[in-house]
C-alpha positions as a printed Julia matrix, in Angstrom:
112×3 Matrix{Float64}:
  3.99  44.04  36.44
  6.18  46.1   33.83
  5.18  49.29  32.65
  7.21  50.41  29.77
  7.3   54.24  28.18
  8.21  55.7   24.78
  9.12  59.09  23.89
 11.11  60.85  21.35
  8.98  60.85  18.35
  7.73  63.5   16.12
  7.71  65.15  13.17
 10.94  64.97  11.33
 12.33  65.84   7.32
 13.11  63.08   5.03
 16.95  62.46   5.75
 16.75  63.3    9.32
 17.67  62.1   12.44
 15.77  61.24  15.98
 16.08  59.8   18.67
 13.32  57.35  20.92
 13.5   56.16  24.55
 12.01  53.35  26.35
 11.82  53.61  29.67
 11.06  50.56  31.89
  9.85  50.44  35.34
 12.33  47.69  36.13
 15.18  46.05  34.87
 14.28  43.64  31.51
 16.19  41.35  29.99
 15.69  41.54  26.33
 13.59  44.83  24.58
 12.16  44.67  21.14
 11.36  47.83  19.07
  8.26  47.5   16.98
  6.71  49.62  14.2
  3.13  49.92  12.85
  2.55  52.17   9.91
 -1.47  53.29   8.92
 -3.25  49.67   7.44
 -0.16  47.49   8.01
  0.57  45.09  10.26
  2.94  45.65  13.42
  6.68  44.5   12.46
  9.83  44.21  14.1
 12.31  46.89  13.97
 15.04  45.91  16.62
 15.81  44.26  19.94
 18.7   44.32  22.46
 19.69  41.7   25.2
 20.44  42.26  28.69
 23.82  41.86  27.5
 23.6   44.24  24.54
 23.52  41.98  21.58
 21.59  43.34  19.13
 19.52  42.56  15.86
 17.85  44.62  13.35
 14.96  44.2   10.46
 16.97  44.28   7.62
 14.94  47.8    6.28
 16.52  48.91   9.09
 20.09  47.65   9.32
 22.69  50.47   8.79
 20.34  52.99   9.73
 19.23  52.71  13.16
 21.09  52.11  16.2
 19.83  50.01  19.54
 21.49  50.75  22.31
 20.97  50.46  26.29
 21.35  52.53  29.95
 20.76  49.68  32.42
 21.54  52.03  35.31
 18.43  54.02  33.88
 16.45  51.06  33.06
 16.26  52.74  29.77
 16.57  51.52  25.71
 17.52  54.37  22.93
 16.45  53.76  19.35
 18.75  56.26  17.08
 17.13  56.93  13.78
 19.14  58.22  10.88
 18.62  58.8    7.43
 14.66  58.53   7.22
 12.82  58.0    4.93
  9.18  58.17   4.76
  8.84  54.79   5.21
 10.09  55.16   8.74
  6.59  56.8    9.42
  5.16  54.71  11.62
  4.02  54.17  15.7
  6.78  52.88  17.41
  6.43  50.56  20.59
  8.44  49.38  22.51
  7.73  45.39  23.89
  9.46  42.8   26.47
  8.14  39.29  27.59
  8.6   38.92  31.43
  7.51  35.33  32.55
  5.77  34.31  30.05
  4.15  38.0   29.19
  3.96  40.27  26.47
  4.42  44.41  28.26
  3.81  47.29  25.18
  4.42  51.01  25.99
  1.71  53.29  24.55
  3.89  54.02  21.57
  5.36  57.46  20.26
  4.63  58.72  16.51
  7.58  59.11  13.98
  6.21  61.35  11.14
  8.74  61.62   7.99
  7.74  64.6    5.95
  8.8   67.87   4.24
């Protein structure tokens, strides 16, 4: 069993900066950031492996920045220059044996 928690969202200006964290319960191999903005599907934002290769979507390349603490079990999403776009849940997901594990999600809001 792997439970896996976001924070860091909120409510942020266009141009802005923040922050998330995923927090697993145990050490994961690779760790997939996913977005779902109101009446569209869920898409992929980024991932990072155990050995910290990364990807990105490209509406996301140059902007955001995956990055990993295994000592804390723990993946950072930076977000920079937003855009209201970016507005969205964001979840974080691994696959352990076989298995899909989501966190609960934390809201990014882009607004002035």
């Amino acid at each position: 069993q792997v439970q896996l928690v976001e924070s860091g969202g909120g409510l942020v200006q266009p141009g802005g900066s923040l922050r998330l964290s995923c927090a697993a319960s145990r050490s994961i191999g690779t760790i997939n950031w996913y977005r779902q903005a109101p009446g569209k599907q869920r898409e992929y934002v980024a991932h990072i492996s155990s050995d910290s290769m990364t990807g990105y979507a490209d509406s996301v390349k140059g902007r955001f920045t995956i990055s990993r603490d295994n000592a804390k079990n723990t993946v950072y999403l930076q977000m920079d220059s937003l855009t209201s776009e970016d507005t969205a849940v964001y979840y974080c997901n691994a696959r352990v044996f076989f298995r899909d594990y989501w966190g609960q999600g934390t809201q990014v809001t882009v607004s002035s």
